[in-house]
C-alpha positions in Angstrom: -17.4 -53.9 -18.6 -18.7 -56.7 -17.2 -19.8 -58.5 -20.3 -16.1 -57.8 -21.5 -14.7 -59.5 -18.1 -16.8 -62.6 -18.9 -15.6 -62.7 -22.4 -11.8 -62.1 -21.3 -12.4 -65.1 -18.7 -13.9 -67.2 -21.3 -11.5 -66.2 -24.2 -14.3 -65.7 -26.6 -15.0 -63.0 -28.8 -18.1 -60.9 -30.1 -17.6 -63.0 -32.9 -18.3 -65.9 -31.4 -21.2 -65.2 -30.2 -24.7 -63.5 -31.1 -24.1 -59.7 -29.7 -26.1 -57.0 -30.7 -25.2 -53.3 -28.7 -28.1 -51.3 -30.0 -30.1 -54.3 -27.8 -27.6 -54.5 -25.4 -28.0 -50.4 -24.8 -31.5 -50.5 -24.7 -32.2 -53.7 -22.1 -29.4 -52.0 -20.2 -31.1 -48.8 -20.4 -34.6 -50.3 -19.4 -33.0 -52.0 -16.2 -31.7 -48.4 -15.2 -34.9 -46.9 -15.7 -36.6 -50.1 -13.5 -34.8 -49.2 -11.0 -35.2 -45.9 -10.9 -32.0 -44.5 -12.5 -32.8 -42.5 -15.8 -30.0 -41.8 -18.0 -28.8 -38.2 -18.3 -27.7 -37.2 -22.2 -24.7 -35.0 -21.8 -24.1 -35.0 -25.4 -27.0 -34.0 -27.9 -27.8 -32.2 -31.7 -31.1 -31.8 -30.3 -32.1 -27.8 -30.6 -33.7 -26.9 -27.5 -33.5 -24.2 -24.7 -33.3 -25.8 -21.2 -34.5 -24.8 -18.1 -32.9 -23.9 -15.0 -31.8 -27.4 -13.3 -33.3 -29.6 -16.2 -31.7 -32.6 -18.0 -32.2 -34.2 -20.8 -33.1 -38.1 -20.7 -34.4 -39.1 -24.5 -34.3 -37.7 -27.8 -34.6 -39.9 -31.5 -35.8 -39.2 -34.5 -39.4 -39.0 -34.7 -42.6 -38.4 -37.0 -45.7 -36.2 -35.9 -49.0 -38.4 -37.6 -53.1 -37.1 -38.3 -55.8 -38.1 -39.2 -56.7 -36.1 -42.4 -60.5 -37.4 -44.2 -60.2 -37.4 -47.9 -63.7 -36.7 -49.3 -64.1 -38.0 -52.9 -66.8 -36.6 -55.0 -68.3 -39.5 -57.8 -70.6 -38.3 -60.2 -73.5 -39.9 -61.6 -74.8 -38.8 -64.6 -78.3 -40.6 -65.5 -80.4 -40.4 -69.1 -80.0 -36.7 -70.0 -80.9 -34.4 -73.3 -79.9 -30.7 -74.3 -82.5 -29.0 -76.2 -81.0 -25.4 -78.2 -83.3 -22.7 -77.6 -81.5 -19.8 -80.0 -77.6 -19.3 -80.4 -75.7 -19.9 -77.1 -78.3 -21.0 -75.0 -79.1 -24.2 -74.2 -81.7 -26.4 -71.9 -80.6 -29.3 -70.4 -82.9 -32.1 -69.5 -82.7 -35.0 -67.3 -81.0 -36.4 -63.8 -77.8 -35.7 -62.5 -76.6 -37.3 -58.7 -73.8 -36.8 -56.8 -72.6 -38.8 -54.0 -69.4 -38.2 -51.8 -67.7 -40.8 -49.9 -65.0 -40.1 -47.6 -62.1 -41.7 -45.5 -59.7 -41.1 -43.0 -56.5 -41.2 -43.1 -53.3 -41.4 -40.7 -50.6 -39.6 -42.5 -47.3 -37.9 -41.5 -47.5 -33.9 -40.6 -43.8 -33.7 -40.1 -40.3 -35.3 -39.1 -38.3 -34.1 -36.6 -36.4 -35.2 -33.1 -39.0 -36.5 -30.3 -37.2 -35.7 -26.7 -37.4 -36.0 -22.8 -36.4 -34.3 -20.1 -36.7 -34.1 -16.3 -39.3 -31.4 -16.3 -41.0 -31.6 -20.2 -42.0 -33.8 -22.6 -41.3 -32.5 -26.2 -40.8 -32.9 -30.4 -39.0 -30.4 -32.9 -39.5 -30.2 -36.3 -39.5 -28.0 -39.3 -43.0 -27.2 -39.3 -44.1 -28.6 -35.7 -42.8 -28.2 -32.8 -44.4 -28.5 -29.0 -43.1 -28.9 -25.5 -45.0 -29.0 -22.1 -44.4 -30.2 -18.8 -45.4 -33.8 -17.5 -48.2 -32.3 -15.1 -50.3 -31.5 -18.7 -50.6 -34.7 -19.9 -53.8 -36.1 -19.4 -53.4 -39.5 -21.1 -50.6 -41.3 -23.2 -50.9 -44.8 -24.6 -48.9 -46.9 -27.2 -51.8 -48.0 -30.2 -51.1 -49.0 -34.0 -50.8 -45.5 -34.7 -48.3 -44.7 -32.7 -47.4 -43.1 -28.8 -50.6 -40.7 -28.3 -50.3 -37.9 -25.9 -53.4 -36.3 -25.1 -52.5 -32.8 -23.7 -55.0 -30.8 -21.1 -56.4 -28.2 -22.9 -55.9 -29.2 -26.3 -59.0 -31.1 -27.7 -56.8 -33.3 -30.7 -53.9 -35.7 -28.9 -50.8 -35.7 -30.5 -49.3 -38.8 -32.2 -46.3 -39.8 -32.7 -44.0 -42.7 -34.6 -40.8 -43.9 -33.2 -38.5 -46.6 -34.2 -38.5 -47.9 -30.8 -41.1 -47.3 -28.3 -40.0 -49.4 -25.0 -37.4 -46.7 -23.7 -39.5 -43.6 -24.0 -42.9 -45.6 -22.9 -41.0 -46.4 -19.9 -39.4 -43.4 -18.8 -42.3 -41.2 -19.2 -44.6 -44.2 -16.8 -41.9 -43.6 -14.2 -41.8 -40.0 -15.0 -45.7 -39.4 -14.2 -46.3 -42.4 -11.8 -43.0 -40.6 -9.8 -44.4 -37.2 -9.6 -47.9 -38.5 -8.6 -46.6 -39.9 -5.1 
C-alpha cells in the first residue's frame, strides 16, 4: 500500500521503475519475521493434517538429496593362456586383478512440497515424507548441498534443496532460538 502511495504521489508507474514482487514479498516477509511476526498461510495445496491450535507459516516446492557411493568394478586382465585338457574342460593360466573404485554422490531421492508450521517442521512427497516437531532437531545448517536437518534419533540428517533458502532459514532460527528462552 505504501509503495503504491509513493508511486501515486510521484506519478510514476512500475514501469518506470525496477520492481520486482517475488523480491518485494520476500524482503517484506524477512522484516516480519525480524521482528517477530511470522506470516500465517490461510490458503494452501499443501496435504497435511494439522494439529489442534497449529498454523502453517512456509511451504514451496522442494527436493529430498543423498549421498548414494557408486562402486565401479575395473578389470584387469594380465598375460593369460587356456590349455584344453579333453572335450569341455579347460585350464586357464595366468593373472587376473580386480580393483574397485568408488564415489559418492549427492543425488535427488524425491520431490515434493517442504513446509513449516508453528509446532513442526516437515516435507511431503511421493515416496518420502517426514514431519517432527522443532524440539527434535538437533542441528540445521545451510551448506552447498542444501538446508541439512539433523533429527535426534535418526543417525543420517536430512537434506534438502529449495529455490530460496533466506525465508525458511529464518523462520526456523526464530522458531528454535524462541522456544529456547
Amino acid at each position: 500500500k505504501a509503495l503504491e502511495e509513493l508511486m501515486g504521489y510521484f506519478g510514476v508507474s512500475q514501469k518506470d521503475f525496477n520492481f520486482d514482487q517475488k523480491a518485494f514479498n520476500k524482503f517484506y516477509t524477512l522484516g516480519l519475521i525480524e521482528k517477530g511476526i511470522l506470516p500465517e498461510i490461510q490458503q494452501h495445496d499443501i496435504d497435511i493434517i494439522f494439529k489442534k491450535g497449529e498454523v502453517l507459516h512456509w511451504g514451496c516446492s522442494a527436493v529430498i538429496k543423498k549421498y548414494k557411493r557408486i562402486t565401479n568394478r575395473i578389470s584387469y586382465g594380465g598375460p593369460t593362456a587356456s590349455i584344453k585338457i579333453m572335450k569341455g574342460l579347460r585350464y586357464r593360466v595366468g593373472s587376473v586383478g580386480f580393483s574397485t573404485s568408488s564415489s559418492e554422490h549427492l543425488v535427488t531421492e524425491d520431490s515434493g512440497a517442504f513446509w513449516l508450521t508453528n509446532q513442526r517442521i516437515g516435507f511431503k512427497g511421493n515416496r518420502k515424507n517426514f514431519a517432527f516437531p522443532f524440539s527434535k532437531i538437533h542441528a540445521f545448517e545451510l551448506t552447498q548441498a542444501g538446508l541439512v536437518i539433523s533429527k535426534e534419533g535418526k543417525e543420517t540428517p536430512y537434506i534438502i534443496g529449495l529455490d530460496d533458502y533466506d525465508v525458511p532459514c529464518m523462520m526456523i532460527s526464530h522458531i528454535l532460538n524462541d522456544n529456547k528462552e
